[in-house]
C-alpha positions in Angstrom: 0.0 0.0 0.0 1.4 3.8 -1.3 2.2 6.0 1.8 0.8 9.0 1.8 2.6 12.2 2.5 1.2 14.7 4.2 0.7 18.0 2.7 -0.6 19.4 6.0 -0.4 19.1 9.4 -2.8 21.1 11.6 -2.0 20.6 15.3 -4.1 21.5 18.6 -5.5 24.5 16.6 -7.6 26.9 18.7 -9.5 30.0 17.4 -11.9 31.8 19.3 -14.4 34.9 19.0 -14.9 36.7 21.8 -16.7 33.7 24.0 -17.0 31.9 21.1 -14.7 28.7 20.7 -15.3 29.0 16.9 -12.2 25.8 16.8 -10.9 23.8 20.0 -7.8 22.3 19.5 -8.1 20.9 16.1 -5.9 18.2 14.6 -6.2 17.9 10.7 -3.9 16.1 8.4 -4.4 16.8 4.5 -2.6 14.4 2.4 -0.9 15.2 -1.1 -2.4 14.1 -4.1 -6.3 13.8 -2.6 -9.7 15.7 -2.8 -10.5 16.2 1.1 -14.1 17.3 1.6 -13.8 19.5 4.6 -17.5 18.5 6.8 -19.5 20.6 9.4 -23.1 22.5 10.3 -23.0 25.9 10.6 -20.9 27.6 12.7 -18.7 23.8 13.4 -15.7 25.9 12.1 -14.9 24.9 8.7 -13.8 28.4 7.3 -12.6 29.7 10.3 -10.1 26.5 10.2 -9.3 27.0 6.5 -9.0 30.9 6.7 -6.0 30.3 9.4 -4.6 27.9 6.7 -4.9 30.7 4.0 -3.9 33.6 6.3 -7.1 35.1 6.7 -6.8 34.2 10.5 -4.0 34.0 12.8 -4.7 30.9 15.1 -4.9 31.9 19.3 -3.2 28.6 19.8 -1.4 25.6 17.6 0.7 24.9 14.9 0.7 24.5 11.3 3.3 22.3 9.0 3.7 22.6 5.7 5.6 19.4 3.8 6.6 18.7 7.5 8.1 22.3 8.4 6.3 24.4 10.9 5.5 27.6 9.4 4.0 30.9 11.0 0.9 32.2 8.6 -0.3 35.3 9.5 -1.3 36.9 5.4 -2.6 35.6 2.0 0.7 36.5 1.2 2.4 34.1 3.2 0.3 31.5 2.4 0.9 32.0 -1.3 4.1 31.6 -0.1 4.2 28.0 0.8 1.9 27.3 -1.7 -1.8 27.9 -0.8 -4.7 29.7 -2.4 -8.4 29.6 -1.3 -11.1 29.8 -3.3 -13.7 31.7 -2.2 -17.5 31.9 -2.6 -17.7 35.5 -3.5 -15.0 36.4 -6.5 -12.4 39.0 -5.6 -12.3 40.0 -9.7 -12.4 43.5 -11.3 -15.0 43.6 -13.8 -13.8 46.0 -16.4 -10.2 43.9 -16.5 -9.2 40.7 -18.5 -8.8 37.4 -17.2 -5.0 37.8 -17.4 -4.8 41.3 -16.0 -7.2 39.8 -12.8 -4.9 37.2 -12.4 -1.3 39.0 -12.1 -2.7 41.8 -10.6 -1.0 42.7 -7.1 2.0 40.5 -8.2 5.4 42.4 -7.7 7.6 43.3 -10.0 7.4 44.6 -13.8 5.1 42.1 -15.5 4.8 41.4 -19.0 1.1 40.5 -20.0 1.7 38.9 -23.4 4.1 36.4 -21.0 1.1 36.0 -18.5 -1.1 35.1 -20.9 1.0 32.4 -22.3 1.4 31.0 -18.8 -2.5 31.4 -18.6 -2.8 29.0 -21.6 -0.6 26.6 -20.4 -1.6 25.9 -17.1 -5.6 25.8 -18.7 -3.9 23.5 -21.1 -2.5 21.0 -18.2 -5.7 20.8 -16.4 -8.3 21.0 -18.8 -9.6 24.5 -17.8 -11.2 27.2 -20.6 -10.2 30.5 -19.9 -9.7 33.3 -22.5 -7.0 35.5 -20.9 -8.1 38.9 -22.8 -11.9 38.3 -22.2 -13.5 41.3 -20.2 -14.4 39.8 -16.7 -18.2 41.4 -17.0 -18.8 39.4 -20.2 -18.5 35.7 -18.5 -20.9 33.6 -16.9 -19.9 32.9 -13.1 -18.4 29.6 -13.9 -15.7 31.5 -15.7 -15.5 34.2 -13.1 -15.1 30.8 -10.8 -12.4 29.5 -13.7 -10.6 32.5 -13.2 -9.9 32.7 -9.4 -8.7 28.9 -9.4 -6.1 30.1 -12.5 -5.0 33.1 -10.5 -4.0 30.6 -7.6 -2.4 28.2 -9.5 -0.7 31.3 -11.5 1.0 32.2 -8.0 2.1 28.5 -8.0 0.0 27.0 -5.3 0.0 23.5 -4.9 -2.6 23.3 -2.0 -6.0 24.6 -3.3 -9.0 25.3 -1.1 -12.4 26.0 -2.6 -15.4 27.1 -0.2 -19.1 25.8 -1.8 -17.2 25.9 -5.3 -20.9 24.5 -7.1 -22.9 27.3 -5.0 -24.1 28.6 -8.4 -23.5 26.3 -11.4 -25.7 24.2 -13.4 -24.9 20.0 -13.7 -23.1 20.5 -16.9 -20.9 23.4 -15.4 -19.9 21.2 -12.0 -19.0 18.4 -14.3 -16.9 20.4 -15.8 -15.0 21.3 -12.4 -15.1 18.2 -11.3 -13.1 16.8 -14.4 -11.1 19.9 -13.6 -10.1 19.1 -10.0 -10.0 15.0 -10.8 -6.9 16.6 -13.2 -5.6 18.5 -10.4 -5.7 15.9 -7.9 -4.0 13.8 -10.4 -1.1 15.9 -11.0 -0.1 15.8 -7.8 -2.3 19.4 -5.9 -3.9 18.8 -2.4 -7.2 19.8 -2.9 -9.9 21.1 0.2 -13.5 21.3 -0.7 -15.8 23.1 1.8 -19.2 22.1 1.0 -22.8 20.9 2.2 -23.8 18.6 -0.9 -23.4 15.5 0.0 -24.2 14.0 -3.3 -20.9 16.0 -4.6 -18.9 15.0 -1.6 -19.6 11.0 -2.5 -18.9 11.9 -6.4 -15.6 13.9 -6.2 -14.1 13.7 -2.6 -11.3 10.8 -2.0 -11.8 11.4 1.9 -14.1 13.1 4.8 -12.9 14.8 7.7 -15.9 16.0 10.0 -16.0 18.9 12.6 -18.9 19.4 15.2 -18.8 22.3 17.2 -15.5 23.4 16.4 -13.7 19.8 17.3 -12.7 17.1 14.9 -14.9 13.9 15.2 -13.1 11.7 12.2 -12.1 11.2 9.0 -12.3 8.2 6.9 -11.9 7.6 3.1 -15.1 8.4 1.2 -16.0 4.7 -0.3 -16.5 3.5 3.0 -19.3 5.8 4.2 -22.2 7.2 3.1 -24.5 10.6 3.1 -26.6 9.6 6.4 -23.1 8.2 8.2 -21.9 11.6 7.6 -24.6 14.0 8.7 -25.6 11.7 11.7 -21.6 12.4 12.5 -21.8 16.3 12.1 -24.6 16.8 13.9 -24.2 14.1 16.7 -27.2 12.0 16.6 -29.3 10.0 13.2 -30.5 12.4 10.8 -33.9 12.0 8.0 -32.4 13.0 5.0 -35.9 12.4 3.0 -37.7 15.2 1.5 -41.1 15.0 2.3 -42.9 16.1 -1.1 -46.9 16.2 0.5 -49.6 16.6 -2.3 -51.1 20.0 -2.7 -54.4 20.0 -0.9 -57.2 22.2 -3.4 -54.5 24.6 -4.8 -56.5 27.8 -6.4 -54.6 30.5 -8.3 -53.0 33.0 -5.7 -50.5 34.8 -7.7 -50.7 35.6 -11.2 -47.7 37.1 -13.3 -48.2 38.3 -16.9 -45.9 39.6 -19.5 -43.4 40.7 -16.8 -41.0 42.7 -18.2 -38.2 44.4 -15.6 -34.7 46.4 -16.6 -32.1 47.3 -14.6 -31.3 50.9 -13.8 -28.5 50.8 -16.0 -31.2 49.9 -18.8 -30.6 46.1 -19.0 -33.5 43.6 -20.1 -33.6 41.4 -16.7 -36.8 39.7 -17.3 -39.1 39.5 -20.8 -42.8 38.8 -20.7 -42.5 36.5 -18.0 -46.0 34.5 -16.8 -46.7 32.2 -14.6 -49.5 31.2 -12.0 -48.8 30.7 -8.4 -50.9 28.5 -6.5 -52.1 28.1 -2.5 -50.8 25.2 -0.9 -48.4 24.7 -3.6 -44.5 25.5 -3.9 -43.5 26.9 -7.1 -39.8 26.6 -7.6 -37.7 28.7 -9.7 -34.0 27.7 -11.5 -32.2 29.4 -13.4 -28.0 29.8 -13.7 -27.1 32.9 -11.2 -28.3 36.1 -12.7 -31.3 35.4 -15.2 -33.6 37.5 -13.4 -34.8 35.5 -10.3 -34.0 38.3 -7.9 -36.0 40.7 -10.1 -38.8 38.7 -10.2 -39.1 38.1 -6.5 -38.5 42.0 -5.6 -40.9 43.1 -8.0 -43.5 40.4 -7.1 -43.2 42.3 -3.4 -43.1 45.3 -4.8 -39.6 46.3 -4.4 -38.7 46.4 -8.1 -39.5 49.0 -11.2 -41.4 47.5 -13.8 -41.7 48.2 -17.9 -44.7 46.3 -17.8 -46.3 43.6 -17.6 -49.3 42.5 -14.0 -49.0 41.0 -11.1 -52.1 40.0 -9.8 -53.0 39.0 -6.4 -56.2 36.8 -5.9 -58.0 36.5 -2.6 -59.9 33.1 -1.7 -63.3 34.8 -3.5 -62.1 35.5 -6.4 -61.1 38.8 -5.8 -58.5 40.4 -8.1 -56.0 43.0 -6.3 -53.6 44.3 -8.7 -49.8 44.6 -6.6 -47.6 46.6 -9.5 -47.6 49.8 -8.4 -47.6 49.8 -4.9 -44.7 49.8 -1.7 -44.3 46.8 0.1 -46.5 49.1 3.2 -49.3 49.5 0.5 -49.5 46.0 -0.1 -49.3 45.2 3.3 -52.3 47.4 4.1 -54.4 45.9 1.5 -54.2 42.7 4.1 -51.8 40.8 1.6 -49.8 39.0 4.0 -46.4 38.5 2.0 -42.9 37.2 3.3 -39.9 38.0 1.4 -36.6 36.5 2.1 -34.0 37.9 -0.1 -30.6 36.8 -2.1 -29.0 39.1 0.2 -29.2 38.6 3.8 -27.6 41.6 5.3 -28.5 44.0 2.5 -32.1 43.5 2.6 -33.2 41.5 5.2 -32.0 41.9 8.2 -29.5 44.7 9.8 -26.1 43.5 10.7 -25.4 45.8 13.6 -28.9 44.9 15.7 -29.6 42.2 17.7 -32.1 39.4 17.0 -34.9 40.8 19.2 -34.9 44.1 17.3 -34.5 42.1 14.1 -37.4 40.8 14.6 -39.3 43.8 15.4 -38.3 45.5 12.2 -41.3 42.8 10.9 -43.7 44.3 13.9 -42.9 47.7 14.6 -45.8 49.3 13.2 -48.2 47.4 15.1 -47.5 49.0 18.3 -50.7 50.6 19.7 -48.7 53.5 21.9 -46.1 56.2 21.1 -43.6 53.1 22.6 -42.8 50.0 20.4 -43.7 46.6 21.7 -40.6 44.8 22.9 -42.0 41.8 24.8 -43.3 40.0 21.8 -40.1 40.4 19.5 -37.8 39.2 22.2 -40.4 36.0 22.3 -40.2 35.5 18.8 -36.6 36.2 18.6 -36.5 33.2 21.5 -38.5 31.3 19.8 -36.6 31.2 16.5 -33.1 30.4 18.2 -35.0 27.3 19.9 -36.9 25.7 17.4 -34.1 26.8 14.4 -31.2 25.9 16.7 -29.5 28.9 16.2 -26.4 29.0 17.4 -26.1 32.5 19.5 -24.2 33.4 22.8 -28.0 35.1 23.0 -30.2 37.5 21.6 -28.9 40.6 22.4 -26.0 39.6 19.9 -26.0 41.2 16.8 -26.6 39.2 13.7 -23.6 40.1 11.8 -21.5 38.3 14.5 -23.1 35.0 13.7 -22.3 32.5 10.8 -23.9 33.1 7.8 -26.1 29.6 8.3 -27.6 31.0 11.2 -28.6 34.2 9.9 -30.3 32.7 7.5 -32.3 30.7 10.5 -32.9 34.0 11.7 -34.5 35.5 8.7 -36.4 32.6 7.4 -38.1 32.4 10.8 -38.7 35.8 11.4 -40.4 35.5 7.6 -42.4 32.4 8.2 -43.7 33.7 11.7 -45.8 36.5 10.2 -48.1 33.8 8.7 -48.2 35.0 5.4 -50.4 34.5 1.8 -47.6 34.1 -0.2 -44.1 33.3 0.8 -41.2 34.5 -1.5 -37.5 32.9 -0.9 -34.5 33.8 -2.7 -31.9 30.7 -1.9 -33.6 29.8 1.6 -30.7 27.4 2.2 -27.8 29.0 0.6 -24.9 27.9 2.9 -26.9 26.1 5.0 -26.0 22.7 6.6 -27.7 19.8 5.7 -29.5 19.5 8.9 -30.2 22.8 8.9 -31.6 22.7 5.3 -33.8 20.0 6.0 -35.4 21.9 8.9 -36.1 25.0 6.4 -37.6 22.5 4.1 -39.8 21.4 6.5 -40.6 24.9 7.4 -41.6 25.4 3.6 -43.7 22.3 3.5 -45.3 23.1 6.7 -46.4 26.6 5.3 -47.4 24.9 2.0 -49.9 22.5 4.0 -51.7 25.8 5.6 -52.3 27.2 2.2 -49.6 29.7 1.5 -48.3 29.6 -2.1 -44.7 29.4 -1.9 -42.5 30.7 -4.6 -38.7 29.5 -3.9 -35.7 30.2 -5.6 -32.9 27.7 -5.3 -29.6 26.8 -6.7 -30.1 23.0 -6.0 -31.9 21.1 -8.4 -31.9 17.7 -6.9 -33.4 19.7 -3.8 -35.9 21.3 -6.7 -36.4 18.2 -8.1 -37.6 16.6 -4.6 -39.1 19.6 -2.9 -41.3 21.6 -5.8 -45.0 20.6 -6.8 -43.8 22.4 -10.5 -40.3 24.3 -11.8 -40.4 27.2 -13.6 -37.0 27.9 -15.6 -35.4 30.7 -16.1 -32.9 31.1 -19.2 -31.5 34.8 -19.5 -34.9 36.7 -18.4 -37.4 34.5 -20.5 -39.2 31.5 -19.4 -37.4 28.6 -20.6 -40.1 26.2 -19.4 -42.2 25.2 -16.8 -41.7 21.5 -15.2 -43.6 18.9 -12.9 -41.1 18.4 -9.9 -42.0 14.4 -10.0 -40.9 12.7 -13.3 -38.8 16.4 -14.2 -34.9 14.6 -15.5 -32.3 17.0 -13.8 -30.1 17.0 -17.3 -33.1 18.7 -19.0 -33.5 21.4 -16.2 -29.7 21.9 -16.7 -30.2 22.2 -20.7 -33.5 24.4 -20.4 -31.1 26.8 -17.9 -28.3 27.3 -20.1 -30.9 27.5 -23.5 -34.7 28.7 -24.2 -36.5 25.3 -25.2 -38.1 22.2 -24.4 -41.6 21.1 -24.9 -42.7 20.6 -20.8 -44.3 24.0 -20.8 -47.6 24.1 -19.0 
């Protein structure tokens, strides 16, 4: 049997946030040559552990060995270095630049860009990758923005790669295409660290598991000999259901009802083009779509937060009644009694405000319904409660403020502060973005349970085998224009992939 030589050593490493133990005396070995998926729920320490390795952090206690030499990381520089480059979910790219000039930029010394670029083609040529070095950044699709930031490392000549939720936003045929990518990697020798909560991708690409719970390690074991419940039951500490309950929809009747929906941007770009659809109670509608084709426009407008070139948006009450929403403020629609939740893409931006704590998050949803010059405190601080318990937030305590928490758990926070206005309609814009598995299966249950009171649910997701399983019907999204809509049971995830990337198919309803 080979032996394997370890690229990393991580020893007794210790990181904490004010009373937050964020990791306790971690061990971690990564080995040369392998795909390690890195394991964890929210707030179990994965980045934090893998931002001291790429010299984001600085650990409070421990010591790191690179190729069996203790090193002292304390900048991206130094980790470049001695060889390592994370990958991370948002791009650090400048949009009006080439691929080349984003990748040698900050690099010392006079460079020569007709050199780069060569260098460019030849490592895209060793690994498989498709990059263009004098493409405009703003032209490509995010998997080439993604392309891109995994060139610039390997540019800078790491040989240990990290890459945090590297499929966040890619279609099938796009995450093949990495994966073939990394396979080529891994074979040529990298280490490679995938941070991610899709199982199905951690049996398909990883080559080993190490799990952390509550910022300890709990084990590692090579991937063939486990499985997706073994693994979740081990992050979380107990068993797990993993099933996605999929309950019929009881007497759905049309709620919401889209027509010719066209939106722009304020710059003047087409986002959305005679988009319609019908929404139904007691149904959950879900959208795809590759990252930009309009499903944040459509949601915001829906709630009345977006400009519109035209087009209706109809809301119809239990009689019959037809209440037209385009038009109106959120507070106008609202004060026509329709109840309507809106979790948006962007969690800090829109939803909730990073410097308050949870209570007063939660009484930005209730403020108005104070009777008194003095707003009502008592029932926000219940709620705010509430949501912690049953969302198993993990807080120091509610007079935190929600940009101090992970981003899994203020995603808890905002979905339940959504759901607990009992609303009509529920809008959700990536629900589960960056969310554990366990915790993703308690949001979905959340959804369903909402679904089986009535409320037509419109979500947004990124996941289509959670689309797939969760969703009564899919409506596509291909570059603003409905590319189809699909039955969740029987719909083939290649052909939502194909009707993402191109307008077609014959499933429309």
């Amino acid at each position: 049997m080979e032996k394997r030589v370890a690229a990393v050593k991580m020893r007794n490493i210790t990181k904490t946030f004010g009373s937050v133990v964020a990791n306790d005396k971690v061990w971690l070995d990564i080995y040369k040559g392998e795909i390690l998926a890195l394991l964890g729920e929210n707030g179990s320490g994965k980045t934090t552990l893998m931002n001291m390795l790429s010299g984001i952090y600085f650990p409070d206690e421990g010591d790191i060995f690179i190729n069996d030499e203790k090193v002292v990381i304390s900048s991206p520089k130094d980790a470049f270095d001695h060889g390592i480059g994370m990958i991370h979910q948002h791009f650090k790219l400048v949009d009006v630049l080439t691929a080349a000039e984003n990748i040698i930029l900050g690099l010392e010394g006079k460079l020569d860009l007709k050199v780069a670029s060569e260098k460019i083609r030849q490592i895209c040529d060793s690994y498989g990758f498709d990059v263009d070095p004098n493409q405009k950044v703003y032209d490509m699709s995010v998997s080439q923005k993604q392309t891109v930031e995994i060139v610039k490392v390997l540019f800078r000549g790491a040989d240990i790669l990290i890459l945090d939720e590297p499929t966040a936003v890619l279609t099938p045929q796009e995450t093949d295409k990495l994966f073939a990518v990394l396979r080529n990697m891994r074979d040529a020798g990298k280490t490679i660290v995938i941070i991610t909560h899709k199982m199905h991708e951690v049996e398909d690409l990883s080559d080993r598991v190490a799990i952390l719970r509550h910022g300890h390690f709990v084990g590692d074991m090579p991937t063939k000999n486990t499985d997706a419940q073994e693994m979740t039951n081990m992050m979380v500490g107990h068993s797990v259901n993993l099933n996605i309950v999929r309950p019929d929809p009881v007497d759905p009747q049309p709620r919401i009802e889209v027509n010719g929906l066209t939106v722009r941007s304020i710059e003047g770009v087409l986002k959305l083009e005679d988009v319609s659809f019908t929404a139904m109670s007691g149904e959950i509608l879900g959208i795809a779509g590759i990252s930009g084709s309009g499903q944040k426009e459509l949601l915001e407008a829906i709630a009345g937060l977006q400009p519109v070139e035209s087009g209706s948006v109809c809301y119809i009450e239990d009689d019959g009644t037809r209440e037209e929403l385009l038009g109106k403020d959120p507070l106008s629609i609202s004060e026509m009694g329709v109840t309507l939740s809106f979790v948006p893409e962007d969690r800090l931006g829109m939803g909730l405000v990073g410097g308050m704590d949870l209570s007063d998050n939660m009484m930005l949803r209730s403020f108005r319904k104070g009777k008194s010059f003095f707003t009502d405190r008592k029932s926000p601080r219940r709620l705010a409660k509430q949501v912690v318990k049953e969302l198993d937030v993990k807080t120091p305590g509610i007079e935190t403020p929600v940009r101090k928490l992970s981003g899994g758990n203020v995603q808890k926070v905002l979905v339940g502060r959504e759901i607990a206005s009992a609303p009509k309609v529920l809008l959700t814009a990536y629900a589960v973005r960056g969310l554990d598995i366990n915790s993703s299966h308690t949001i979905y249950d959340l959804i369903n349970q909402q679904k089986q009171k009535g409320v037509a649910v419109i979500y947004v997701g990124e996941d289509l085998d959670v689309l797939l399983e969760l969703c009564d019907r899919i409506l596509v999204l291909c570059a603003g224009k409905v590319s189809g809509i699909v039955p969740g049971r029987g719909a083939k995830k290649r052909d939502v992939g194909m009707m993402m990337t191109r307008l077609g198919g014959n499933n429309n309803e």
